[in-house]
N, CA, C and O atoms as CSV, one atom per row, in Angstrom:
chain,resi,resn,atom,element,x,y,z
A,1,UNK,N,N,65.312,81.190,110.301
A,1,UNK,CA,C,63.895,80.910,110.267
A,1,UNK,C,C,63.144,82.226,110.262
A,1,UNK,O,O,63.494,83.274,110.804
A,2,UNK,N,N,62.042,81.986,109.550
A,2,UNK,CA,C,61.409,83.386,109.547
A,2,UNK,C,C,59.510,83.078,109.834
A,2,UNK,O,O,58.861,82.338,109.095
A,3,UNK,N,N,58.879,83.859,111.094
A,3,UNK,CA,C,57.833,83.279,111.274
A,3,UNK,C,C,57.268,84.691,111.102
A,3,UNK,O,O,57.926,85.706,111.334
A,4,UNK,N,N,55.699,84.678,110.577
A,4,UNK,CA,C,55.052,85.603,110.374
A,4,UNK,C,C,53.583,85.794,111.246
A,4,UNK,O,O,52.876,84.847,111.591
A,5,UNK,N,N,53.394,86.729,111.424
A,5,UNK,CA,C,52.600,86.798,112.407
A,5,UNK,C,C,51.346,87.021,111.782
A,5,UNK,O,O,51.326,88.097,111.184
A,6,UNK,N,N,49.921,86.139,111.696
A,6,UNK,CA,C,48.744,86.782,110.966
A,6,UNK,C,C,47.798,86.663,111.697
A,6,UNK,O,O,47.830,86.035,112.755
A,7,UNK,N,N,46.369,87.521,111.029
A,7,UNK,CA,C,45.155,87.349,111.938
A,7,UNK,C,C,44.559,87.971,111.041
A,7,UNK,O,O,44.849,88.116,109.854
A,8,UNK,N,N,43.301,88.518,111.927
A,8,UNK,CA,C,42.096,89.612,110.919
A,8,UNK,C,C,42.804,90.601,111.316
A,8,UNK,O,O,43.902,90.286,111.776
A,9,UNK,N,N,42.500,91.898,111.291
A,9,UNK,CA,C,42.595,93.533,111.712
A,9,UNK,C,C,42.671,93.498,113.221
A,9,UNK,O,O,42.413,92.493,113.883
A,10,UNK,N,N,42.901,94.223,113.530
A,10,UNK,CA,C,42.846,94.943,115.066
A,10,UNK,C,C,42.656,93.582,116.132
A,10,UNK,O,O,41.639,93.460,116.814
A,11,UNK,N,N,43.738,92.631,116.165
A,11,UNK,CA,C,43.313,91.816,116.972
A,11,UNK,C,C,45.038,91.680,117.885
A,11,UNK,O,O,45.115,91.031,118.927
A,12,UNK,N,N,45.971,92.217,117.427
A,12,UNK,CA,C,47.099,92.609,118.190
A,12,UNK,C,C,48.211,92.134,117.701
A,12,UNK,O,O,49.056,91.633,118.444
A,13,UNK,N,N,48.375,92.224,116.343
A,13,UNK,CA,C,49.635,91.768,115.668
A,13,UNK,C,C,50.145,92.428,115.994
A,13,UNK,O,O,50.660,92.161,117.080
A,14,UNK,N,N,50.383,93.474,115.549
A,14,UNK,CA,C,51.388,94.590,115.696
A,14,UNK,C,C,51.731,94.761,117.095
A,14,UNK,O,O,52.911,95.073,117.257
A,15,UNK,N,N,50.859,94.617,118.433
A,15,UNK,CA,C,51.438,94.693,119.730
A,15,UNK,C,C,51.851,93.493,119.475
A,15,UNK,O,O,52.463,93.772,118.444
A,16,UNK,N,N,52.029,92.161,119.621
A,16,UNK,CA,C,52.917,90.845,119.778
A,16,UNK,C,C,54.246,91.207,118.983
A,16,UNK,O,O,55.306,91.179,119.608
A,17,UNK,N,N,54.241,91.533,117.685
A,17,UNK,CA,C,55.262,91.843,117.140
A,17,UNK,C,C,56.109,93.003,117.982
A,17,UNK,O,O,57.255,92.721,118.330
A,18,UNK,N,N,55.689,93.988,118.231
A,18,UNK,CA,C,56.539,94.533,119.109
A,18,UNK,C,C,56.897,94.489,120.457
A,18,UNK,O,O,57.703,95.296,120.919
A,19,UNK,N,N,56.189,93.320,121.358
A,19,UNK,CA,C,56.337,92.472,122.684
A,19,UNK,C,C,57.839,91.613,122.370
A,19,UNK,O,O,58.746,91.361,123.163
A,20,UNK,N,N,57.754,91.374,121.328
A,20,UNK,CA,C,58.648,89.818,120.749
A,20,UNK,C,C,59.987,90.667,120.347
A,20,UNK,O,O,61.122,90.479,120.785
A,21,UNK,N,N,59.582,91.608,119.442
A,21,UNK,CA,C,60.920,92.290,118.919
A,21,UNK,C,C,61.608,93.761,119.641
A,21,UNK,O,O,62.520,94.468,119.211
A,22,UNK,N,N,60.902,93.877,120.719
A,22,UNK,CA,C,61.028,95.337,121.610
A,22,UNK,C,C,61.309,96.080,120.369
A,22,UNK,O,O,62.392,96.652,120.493
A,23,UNK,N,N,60.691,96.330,119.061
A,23,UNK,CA,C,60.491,97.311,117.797
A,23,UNK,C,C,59.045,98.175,118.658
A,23,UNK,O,O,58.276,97.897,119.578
A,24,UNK,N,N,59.249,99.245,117.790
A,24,UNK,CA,C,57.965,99.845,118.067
A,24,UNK,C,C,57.259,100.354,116.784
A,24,UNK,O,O,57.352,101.531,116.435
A,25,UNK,N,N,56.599,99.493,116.142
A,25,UNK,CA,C,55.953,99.510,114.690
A,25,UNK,C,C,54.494,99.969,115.320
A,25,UNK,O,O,54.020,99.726,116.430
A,26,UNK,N,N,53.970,100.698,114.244
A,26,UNK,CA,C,53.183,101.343,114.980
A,26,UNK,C,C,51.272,100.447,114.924
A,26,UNK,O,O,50.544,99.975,114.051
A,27,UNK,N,N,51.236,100.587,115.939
A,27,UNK,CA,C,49.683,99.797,116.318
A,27,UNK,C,C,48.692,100.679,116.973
A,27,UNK,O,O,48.670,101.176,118.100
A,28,UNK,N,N,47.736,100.753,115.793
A,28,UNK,CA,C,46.003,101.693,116.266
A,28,UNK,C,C,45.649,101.106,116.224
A,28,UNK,O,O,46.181,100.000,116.137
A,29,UNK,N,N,43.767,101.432,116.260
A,29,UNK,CA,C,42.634,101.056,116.015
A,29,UNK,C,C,41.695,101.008,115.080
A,29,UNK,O,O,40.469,101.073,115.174
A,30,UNK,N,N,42.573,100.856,113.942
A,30,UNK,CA,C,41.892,100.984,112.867
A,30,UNK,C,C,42.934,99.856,111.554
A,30,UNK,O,O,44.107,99.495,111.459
A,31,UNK,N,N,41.434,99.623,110.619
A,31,UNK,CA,C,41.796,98.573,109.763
A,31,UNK,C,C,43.379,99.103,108.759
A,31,UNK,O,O,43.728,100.243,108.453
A,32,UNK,N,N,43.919,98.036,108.520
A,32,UNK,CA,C,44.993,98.490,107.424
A,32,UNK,C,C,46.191,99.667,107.913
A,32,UNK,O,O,46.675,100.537,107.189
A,33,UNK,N,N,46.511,99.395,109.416
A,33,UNK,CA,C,47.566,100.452,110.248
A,33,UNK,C,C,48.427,99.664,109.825
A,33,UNK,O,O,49.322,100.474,109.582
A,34,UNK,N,N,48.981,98.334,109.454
A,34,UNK,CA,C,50.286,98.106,108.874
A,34,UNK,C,C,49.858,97.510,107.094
A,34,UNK,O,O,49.060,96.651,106.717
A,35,UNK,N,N,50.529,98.156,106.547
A,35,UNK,CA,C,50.595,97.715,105.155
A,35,UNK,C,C,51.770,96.724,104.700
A,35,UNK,O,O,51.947,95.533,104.445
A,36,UNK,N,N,52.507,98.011,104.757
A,36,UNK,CA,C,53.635,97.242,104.251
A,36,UNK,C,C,54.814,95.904,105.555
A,36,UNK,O,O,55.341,96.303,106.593
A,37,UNK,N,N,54.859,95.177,105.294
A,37,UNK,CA,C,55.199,94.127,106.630
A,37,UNK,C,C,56.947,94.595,107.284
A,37,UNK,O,O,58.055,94.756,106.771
A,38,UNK,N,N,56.329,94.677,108.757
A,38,UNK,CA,C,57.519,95.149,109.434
A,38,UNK,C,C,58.209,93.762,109.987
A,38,UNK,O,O,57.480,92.807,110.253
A,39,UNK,N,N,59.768,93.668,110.170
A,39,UNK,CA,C,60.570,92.733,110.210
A,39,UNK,C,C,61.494,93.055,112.120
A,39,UNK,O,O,61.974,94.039,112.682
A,40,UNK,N,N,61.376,92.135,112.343
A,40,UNK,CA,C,62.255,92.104,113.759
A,40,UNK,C,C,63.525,90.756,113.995
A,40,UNK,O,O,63.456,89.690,113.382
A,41,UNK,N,N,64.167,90.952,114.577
A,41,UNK,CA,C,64.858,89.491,114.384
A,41,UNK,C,C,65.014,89.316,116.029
A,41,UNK,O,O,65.649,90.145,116.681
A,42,UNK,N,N,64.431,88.260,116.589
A,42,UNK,CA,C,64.488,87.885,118.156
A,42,UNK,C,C,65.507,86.985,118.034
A,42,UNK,O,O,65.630,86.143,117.145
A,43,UNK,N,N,66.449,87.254,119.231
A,43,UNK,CA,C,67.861,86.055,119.724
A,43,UNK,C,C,66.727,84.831,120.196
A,43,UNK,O,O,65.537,84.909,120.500
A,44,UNK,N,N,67.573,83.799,120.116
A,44,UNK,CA,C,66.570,82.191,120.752
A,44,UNK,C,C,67.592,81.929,121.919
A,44,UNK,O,O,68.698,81.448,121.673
A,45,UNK,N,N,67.181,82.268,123.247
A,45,UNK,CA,C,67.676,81.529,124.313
A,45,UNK,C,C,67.929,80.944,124.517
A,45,UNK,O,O,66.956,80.316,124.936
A,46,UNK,N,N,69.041,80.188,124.653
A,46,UNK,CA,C,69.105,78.934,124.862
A,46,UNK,C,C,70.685,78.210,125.806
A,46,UNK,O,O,71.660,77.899,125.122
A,47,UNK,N,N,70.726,78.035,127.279
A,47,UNK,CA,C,71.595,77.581,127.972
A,47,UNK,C,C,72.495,76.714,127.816
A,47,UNK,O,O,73.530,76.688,128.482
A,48,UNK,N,N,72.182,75.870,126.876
A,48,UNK,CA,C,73.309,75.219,125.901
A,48,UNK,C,C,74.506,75.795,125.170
A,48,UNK,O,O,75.490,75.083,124.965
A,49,UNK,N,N,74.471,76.761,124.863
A,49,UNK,CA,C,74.841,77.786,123.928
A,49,UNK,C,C,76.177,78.445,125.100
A,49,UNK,O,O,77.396,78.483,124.929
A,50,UNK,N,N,75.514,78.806,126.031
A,50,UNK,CA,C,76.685,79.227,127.443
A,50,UNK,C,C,77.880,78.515,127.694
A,50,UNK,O,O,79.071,78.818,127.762
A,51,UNK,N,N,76.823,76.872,127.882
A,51,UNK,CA,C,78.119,75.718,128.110
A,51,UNK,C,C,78.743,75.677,126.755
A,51,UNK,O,O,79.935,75.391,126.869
A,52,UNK,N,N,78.505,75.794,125.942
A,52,UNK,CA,C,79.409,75.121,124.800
A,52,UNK,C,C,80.428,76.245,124.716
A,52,UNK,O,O,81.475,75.898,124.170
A,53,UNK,N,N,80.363,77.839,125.232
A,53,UNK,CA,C,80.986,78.832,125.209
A,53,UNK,C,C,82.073,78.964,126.424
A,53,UNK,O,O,83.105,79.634,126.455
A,54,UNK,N,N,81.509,78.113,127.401
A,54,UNK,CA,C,82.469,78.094,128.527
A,54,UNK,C,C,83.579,76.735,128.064
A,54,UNK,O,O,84.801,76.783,128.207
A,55,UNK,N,N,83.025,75.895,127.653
A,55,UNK,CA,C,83.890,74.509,127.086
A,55,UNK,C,C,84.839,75.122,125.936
A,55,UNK,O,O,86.055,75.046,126.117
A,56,UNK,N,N,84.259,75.834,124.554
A,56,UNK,CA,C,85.156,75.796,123.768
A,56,UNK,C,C,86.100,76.970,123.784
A,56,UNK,O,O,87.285,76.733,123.548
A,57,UNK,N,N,85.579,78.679,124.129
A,57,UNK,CA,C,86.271,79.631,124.207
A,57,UNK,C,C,86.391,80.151,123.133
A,57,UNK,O,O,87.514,80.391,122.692
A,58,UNK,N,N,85.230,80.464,122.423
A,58,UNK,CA,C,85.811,80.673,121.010
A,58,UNK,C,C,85.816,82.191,121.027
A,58,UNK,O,O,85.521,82.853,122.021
A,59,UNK,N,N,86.167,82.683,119.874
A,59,UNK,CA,C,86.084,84.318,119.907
A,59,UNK,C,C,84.944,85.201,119.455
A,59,UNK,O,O,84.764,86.418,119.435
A,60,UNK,N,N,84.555,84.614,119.258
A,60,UNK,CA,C,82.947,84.848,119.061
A,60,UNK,C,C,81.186,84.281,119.292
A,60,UNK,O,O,80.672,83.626,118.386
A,61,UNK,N,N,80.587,84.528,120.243
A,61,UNK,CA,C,79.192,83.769,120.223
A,61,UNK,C,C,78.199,84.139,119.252
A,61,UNK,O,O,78.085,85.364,119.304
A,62,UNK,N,N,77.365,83.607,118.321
A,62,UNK,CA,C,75.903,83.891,118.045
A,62,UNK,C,C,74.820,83.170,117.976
A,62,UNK,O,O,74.622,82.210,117.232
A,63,UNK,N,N,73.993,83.708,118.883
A,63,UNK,CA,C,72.855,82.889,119.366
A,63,UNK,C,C,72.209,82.697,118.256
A,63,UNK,O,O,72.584,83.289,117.244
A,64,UNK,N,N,70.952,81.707,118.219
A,64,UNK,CA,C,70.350,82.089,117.121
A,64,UNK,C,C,69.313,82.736,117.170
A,64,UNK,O,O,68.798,82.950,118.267
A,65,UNK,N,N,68.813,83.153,116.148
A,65,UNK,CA,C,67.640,84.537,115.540
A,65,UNK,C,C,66.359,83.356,115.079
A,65,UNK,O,O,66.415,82.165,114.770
A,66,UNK,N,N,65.014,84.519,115.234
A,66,UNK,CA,C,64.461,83.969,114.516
A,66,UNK,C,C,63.807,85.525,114.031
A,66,UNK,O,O,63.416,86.386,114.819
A,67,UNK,N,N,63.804,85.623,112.608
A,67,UNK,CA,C,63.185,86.481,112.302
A,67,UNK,C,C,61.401,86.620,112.329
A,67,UNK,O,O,60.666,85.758,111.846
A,68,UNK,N,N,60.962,87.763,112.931
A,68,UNK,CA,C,59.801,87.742,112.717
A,68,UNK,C,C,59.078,88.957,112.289
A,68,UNK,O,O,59.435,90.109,112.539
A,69,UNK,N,N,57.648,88.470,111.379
A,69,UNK,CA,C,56.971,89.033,110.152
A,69,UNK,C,C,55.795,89.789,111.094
A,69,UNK,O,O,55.009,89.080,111.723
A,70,UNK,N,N,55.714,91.128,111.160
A,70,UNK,CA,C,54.127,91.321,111.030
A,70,UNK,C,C,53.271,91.788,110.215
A,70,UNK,O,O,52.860,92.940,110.077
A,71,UNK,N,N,52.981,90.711,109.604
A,71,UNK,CA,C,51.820,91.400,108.357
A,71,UNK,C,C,50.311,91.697,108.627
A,71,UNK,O,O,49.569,91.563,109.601
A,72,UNK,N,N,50.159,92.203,107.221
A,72,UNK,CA,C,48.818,93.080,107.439
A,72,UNK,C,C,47.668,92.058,108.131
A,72,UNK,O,O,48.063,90.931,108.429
A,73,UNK,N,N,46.083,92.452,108.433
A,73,UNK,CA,C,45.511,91.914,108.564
A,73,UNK,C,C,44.357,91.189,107.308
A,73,UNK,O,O,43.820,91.677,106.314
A,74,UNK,N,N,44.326,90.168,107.773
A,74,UNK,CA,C,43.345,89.105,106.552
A,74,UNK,C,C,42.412,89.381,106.564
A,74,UNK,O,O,41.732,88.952,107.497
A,75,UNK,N,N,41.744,90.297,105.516
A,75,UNK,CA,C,40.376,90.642,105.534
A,75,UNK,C,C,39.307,89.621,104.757
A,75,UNK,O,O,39.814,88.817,103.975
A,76,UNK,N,N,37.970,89.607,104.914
A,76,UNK,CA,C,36.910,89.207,103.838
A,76,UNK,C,C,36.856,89.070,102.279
A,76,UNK,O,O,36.114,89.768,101.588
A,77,UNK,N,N,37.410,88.445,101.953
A,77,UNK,CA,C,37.341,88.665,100.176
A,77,UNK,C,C,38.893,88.932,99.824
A,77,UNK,O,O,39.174,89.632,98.852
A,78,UNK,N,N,39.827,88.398,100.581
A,78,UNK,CA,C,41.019,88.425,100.179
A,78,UNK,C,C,41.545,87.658,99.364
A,78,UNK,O,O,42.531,88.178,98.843
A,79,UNK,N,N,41.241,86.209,98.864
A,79,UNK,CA,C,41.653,85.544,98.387
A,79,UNK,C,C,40.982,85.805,96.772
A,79,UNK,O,O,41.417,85.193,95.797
A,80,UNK,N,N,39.729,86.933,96.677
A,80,UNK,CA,C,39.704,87.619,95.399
A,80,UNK,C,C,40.298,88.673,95.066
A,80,UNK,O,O,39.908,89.432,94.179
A,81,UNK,N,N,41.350,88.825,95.782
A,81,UNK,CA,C,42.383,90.080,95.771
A,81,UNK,C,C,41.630,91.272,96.026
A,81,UNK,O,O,41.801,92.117,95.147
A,82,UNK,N,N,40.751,91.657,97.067
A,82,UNK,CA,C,40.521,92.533,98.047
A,82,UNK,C,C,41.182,92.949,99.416
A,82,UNK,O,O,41.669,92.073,100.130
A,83,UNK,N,N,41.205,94.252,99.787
A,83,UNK,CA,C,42.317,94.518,100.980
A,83,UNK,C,C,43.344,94.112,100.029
A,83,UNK,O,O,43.179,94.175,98.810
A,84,UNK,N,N,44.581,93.625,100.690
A,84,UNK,CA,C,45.598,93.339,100.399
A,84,UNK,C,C,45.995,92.023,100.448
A,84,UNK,O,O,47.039,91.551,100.898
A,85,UNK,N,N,44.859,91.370,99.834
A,85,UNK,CA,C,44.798,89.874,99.622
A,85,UNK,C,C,46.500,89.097,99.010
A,85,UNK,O,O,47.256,88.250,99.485
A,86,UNK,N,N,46.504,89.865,97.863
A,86,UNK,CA,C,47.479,88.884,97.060
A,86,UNK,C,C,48.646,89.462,97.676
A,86,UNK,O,O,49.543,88.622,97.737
A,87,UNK,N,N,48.936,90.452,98.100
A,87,UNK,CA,C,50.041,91.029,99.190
A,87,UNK,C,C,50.532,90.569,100.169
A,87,UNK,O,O,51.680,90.554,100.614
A,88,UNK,N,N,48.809,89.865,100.765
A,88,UNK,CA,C,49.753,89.236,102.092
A,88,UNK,C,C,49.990,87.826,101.524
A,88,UNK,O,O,50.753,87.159,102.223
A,89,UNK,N,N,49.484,87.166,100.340
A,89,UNK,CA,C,49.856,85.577,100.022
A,89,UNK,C,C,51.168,85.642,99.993
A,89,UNK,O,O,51.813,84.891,100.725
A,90,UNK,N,N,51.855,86.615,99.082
A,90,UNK,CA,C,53.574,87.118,98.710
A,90,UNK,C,C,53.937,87.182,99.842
A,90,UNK,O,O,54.830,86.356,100.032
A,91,UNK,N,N,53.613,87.960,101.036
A,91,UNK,CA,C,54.357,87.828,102.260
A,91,UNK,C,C,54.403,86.592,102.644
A,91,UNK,O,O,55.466,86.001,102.457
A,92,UNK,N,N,53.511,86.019,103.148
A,92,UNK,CA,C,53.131,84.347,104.414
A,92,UNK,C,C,54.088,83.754,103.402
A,92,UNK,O,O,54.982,83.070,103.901
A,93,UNK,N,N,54.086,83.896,101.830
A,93,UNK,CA,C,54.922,82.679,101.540
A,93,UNK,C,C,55.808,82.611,101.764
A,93,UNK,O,O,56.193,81.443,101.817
A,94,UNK,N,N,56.852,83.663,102.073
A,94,UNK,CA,C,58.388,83.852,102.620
A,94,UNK,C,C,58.338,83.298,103.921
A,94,UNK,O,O,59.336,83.550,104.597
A,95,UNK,N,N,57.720,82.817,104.305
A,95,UNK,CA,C,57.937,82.524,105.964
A,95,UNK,C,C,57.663,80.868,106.077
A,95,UNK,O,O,56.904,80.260,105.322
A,96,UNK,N,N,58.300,80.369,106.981
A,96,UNK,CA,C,58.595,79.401,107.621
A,96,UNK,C,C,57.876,78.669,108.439
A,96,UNK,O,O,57.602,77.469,108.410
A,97,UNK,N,N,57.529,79.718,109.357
A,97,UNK,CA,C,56.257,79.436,110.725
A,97,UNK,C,C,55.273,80.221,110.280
A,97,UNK,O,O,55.369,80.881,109.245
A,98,UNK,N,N,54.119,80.201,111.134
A,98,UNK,CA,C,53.127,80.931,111.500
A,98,UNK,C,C,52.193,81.038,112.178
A,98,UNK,O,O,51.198,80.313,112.159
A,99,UNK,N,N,52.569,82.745,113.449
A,99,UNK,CA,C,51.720,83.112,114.060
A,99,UNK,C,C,50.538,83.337,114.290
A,99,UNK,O,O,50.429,84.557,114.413
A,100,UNK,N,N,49.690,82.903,114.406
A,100,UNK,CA,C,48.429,82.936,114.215
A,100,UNK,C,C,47.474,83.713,115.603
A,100,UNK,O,O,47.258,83.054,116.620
A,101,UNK,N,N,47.126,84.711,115.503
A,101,UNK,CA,C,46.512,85.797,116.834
A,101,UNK,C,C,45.041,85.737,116.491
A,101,UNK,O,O,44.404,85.889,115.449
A,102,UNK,N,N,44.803,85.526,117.452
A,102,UNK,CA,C,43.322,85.358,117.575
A,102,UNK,C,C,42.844,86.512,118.906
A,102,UNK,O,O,43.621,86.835,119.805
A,103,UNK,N,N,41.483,86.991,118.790
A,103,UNK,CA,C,41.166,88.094,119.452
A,103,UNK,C,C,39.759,86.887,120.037
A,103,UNK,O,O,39.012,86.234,119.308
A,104,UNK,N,N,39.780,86.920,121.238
A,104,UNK,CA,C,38.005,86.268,122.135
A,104,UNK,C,C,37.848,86.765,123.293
A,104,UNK,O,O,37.877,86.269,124.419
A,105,UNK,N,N,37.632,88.084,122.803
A,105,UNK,CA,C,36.883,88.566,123.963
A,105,UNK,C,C,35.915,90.052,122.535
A,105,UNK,O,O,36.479,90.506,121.540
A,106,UNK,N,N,34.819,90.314,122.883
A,106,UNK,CA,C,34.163,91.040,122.480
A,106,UNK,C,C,34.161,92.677,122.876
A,106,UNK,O,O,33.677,93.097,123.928
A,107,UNK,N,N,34.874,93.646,121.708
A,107,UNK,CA,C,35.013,95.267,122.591
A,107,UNK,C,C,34.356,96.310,121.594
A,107,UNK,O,O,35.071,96.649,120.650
A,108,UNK,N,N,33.225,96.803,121.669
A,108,UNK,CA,C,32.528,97.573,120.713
A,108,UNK,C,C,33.690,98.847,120.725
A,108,UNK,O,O,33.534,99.610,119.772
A,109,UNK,N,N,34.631,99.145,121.485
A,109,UNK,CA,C,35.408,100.183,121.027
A,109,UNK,C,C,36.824,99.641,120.288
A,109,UNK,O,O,37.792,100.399,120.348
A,110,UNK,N,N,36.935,98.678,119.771
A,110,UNK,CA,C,38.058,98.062,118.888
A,110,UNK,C,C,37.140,97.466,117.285
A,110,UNK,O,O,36.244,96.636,117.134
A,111,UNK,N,N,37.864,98.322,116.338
A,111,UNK,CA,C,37.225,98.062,115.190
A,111,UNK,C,C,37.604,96.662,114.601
A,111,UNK,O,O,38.750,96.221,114.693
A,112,UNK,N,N,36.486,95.926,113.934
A,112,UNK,CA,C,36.864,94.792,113.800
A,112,UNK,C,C,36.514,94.339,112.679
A,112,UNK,O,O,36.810,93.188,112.358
């Protein structure tokens, strides 16, 4: 599975993406800090997975993954192919899920 993470600009993709993937892709304060979309793959927890490892003994475990997307931010006039409108359509379409980050709280020192 592959889930992608979107929003406007500066609202904390790039920190969730690297909360989720302990990656350290890099996150400022300013519009268009990720372009090109960075990829992480998180293990899925899951205690089921233990027992079935203690029951069967096999020689190998793998948990499962879910890959995750952080793409750019969705600007104004993207869907007339401004910013990196048609860039990020090509990305979101590869994906499966989607993250959706929302910023509500108001900070005149975070560009928005």
């Amino acid at each position: 599975m592959k889930a992608g993470i979107v929003g406007l600009p500066n609202v904390g993709k790039s920190t969730l993406f690297n909360c989720l993937s302990n990656a350290k892709a890099q996150s400022a304060n300013f519009p268009f800090c990720t372009i090109e979309p960075n990829i992480g793959v998180v293990n899925v927890p899951d205690p089921r997975l233990q027992k079935l490892e203690e029951l069967v003994n096999p020689e190998r475990v793998q948990p499962a993954t879910v890959d995750i997307v952080d793409i750019a931010g969705l600007v104004k006039g993207a869907s007339k192919g401004e910013g990196l409108g048609n860039q990020f359509l090509g990305n979101i379409r590869e994906c499966n899920a989607i993250i959706h980050v929302l910023r509500c709280f108001d900070n005149d020192n975070i560009v928005h």
